[in-house]
C-alpha positions in Angstrom: 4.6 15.8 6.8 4.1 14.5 3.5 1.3 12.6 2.4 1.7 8.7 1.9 0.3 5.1 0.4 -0.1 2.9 3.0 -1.6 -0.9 2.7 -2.9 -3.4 5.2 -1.1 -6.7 4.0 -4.0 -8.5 5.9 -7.2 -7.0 3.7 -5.6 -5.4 0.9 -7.1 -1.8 1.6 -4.9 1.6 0.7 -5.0 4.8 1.5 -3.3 8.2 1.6 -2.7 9.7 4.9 0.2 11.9 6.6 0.8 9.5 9.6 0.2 5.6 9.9 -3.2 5.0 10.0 -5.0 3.1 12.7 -5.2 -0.4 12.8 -8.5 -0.6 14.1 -11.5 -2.0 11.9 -9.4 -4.5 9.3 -12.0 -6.8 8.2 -9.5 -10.3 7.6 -7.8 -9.9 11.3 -8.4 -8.2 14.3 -6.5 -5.3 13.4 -4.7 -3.8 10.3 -0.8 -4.3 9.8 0.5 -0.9 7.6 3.3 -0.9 5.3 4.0 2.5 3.9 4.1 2.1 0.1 5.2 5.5 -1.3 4.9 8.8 -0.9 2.4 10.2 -3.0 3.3 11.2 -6.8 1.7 11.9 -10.0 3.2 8.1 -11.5 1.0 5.7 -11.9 2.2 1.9 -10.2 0.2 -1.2 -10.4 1.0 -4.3 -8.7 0.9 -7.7 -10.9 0.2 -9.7 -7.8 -2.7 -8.1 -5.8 -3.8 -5.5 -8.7 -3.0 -2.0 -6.0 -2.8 0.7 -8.2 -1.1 3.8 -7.0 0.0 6.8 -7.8 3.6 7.4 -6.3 6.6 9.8 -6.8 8.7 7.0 -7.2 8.4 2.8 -7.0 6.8 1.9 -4.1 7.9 -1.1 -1.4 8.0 -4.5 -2.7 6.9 -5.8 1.4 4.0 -7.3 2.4 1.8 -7.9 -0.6 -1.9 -9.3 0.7 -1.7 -11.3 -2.2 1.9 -12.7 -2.1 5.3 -12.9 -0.2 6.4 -9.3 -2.0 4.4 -6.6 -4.7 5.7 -6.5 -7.8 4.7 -3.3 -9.4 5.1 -1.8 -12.8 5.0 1.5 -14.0 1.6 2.1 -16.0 
């Protein structure tokens, strides 16, 4: 399986991992919600919004921005 970005759109936290992580420990609720972002890449993406920065093999999701309704990333 190939390894993605995911997000919690509660606290804002990302990581890389090859299956949706748990929601367990998410420090605004009382658990994570996880919105695969990208797979992982060598381009660099940064959201104007909440500030993620990623680096994906193509743009990642516009859903569930901690910081906003939708990300809105550009290409760094």
């Amino acid at each position: 399986m190939a390894l993605s970005w995911y997000q919690c759109k509660h606290c804002g936290t990302s990581i890389k991992k090859d299956s949706s992580p748990s929601s367990l420990g998410c420090s605004k609720k009382s658990s994570h919600s996880w919105t695969k972002l990208a797979e992982v890449g060598d381009t660099n993406y940064s959201c104007k919004k909440c500030g993620t920065t990623i680096q994906a093999k193509s743009s990642p999701s516009s859903l569930s921005c901690p910081d906003a309704s939708s990300h809105s990333w550009t290409k760094l």
